[in-house]
C-alpha positions as CSV (number, residue, x, y, z in Angstrom):
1,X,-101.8,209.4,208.5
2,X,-102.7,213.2,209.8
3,X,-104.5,214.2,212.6
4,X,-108.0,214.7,212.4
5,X,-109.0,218.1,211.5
6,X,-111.5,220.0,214.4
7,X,-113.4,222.0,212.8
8,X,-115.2,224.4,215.6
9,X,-118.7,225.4,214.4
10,X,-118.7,228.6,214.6
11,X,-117.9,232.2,211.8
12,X,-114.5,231.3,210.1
13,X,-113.9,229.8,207.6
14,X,-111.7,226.7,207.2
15,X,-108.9,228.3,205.5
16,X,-109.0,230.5,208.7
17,X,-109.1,227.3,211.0
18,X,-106.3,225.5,209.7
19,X,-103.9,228.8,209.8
20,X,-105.0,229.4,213.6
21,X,-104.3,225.6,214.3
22,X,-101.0,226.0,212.9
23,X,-101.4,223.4,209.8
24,X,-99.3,223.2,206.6
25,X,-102.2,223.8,204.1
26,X,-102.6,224.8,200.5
27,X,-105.6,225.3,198.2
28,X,-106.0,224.3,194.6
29,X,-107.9,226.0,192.1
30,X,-110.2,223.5,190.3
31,X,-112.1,225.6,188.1
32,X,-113.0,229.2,188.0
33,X,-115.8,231.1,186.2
34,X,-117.4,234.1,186.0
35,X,-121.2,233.0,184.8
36,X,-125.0,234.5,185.6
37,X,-126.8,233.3,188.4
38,X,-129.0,230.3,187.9
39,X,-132.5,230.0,189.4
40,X,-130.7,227.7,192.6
41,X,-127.7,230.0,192.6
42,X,-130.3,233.1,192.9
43,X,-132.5,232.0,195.4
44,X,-129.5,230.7,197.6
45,X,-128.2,234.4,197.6
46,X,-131.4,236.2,197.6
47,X,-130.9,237.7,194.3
48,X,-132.2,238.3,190.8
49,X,-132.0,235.1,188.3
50,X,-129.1,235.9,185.9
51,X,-126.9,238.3,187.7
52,X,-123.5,237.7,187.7
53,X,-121.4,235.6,190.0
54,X,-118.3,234.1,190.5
55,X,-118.3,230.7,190.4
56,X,-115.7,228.2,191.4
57,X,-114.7,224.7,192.9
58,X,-111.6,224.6,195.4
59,X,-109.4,221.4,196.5
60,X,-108.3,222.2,200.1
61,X,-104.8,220.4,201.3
62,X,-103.5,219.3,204.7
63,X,-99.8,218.4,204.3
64,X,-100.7,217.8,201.0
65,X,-104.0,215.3,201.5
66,X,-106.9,216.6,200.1
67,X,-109.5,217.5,202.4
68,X,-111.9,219.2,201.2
69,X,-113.6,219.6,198.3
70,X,-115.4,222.8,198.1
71,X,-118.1,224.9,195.4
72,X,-118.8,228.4,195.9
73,X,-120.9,231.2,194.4
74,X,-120.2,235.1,195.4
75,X,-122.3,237.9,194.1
76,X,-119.5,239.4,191.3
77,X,-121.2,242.8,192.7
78,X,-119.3,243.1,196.1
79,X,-115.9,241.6,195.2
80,X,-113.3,241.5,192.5
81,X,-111.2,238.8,193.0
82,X,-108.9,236.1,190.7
83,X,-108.4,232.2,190.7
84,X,-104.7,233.5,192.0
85,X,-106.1,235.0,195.0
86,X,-107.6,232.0,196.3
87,X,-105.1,230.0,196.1
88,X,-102.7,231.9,198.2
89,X,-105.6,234.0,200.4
90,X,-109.0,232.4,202.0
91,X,-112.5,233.4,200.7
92,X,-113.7,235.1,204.0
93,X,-110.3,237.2,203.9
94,X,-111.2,238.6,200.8
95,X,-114.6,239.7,201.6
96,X,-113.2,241.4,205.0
97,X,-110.6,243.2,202.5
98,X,-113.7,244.2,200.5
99,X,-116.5,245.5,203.1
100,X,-118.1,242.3,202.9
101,X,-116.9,240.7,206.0
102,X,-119.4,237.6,206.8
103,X,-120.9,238.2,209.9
104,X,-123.8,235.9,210.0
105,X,-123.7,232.1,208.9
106,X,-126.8,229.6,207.9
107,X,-125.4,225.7,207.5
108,X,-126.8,222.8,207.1
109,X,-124.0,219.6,208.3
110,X,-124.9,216.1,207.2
111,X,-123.3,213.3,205.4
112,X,-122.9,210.8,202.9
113,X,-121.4,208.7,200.6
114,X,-118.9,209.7,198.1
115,X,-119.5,209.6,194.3
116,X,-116.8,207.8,191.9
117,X,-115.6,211.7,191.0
118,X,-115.5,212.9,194.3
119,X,-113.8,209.9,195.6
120,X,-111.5,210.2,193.2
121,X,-110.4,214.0,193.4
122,X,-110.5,213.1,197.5
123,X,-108.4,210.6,197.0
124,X,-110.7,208.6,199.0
125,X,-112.6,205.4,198.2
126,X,-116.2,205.2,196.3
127,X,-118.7,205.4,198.6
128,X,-116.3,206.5,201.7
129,X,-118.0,208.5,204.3
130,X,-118.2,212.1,203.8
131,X,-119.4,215.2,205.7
132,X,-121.4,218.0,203.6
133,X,-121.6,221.5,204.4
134,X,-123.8,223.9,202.6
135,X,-123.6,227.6,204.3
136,X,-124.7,230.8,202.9
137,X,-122.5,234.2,204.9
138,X,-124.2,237.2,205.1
139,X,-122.5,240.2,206.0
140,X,-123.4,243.0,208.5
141,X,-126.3,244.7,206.3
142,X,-128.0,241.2,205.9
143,X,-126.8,240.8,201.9
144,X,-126.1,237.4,201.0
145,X,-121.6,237.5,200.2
146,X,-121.3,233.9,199.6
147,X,-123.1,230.2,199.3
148,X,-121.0,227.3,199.7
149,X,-121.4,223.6,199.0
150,X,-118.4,221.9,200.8
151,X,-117.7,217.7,201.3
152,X,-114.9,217.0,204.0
153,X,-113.2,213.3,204.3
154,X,-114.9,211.8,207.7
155,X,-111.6,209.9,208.0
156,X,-109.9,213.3,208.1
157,X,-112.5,216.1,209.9
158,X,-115.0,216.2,212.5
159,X,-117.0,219.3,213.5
160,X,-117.4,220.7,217.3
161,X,-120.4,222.5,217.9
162,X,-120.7,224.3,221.8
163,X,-123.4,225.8,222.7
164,X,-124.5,227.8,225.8
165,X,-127.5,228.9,227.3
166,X,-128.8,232.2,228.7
């Protein structure tokens, strides 16, 4: 069994996090479309219904356990990218390498229990514990680059949240 993931709450993403901590990690490309914005998919960006966006669902490895399951939509507007590119380079590195570098973060963390599909691509068993993510990045002019929907293993990840005062 692997080490629990730490996942610090804070701007990076986790393909970031597990190349600064060092872990043998790989993504694969579960589907990968190019489709117009639904009504959910618009208002989670903050733009018009039907405009186009990438859309696409990643299966994120740690010495070749599935971690992560994660869905994405990204405004086809500010980025030209391929199904190729993420799976050798992380989402938020191709932003920065197209001006759209996130810079500010909204997520909502909870959990729950994992469907028969999701268990399955996990690896995990039906119902198993898992911990959702949904964040929207927004870069420096306040535009909406990205809205996520991830599910981690709980048996495999915990988040770490530190907070200060002034």
């Amino acid at each position: 069994m692997t080490a629990k993931v730490r996942r610090p709450i804070e701007l990076a993403s986790l393909y970031d996090d597990l190349n600064t901590a060092g872990r043998d990690s790989r993504t694969s490309v579960l589907s990968f479309t190019i489709v117009k914005a639904s009504d959910s998919t618009a208002r989670a960006l903050g733009i018009p219904e039907g405009v186009t966006v990438y859309a696409f669902e990643r299966l994120r490895y740690v010495r070749n356990i599935p971690l992560a399951l994660m869905r994405h939509q990204v405004p086809a507007s500010i980025v030209t990218f391929t199904e190729k590119d993420l799976e050798k380079r992380g989402l938020h590195e191709i932003l920065r390498s197209h001006g759209a570098a996130p810079r500010i973060i909204s997520e909502t963390i909870g959990a729950r229990a994992a469907t028969a599909a999701e268990a399955r691509i996990l690896k995990e068993t039906r119902g198993a514990p898992l911990l959702t993510m949904e964040r929207t990045a927004y870069d420096e002019h306040g535009r909406a680059v990205e809205h996520g929907l991830h599910l981690y293993r709980a048996s495999l990840c915990t988040f770490e949240v530190t907070q200060t005062t002034s």
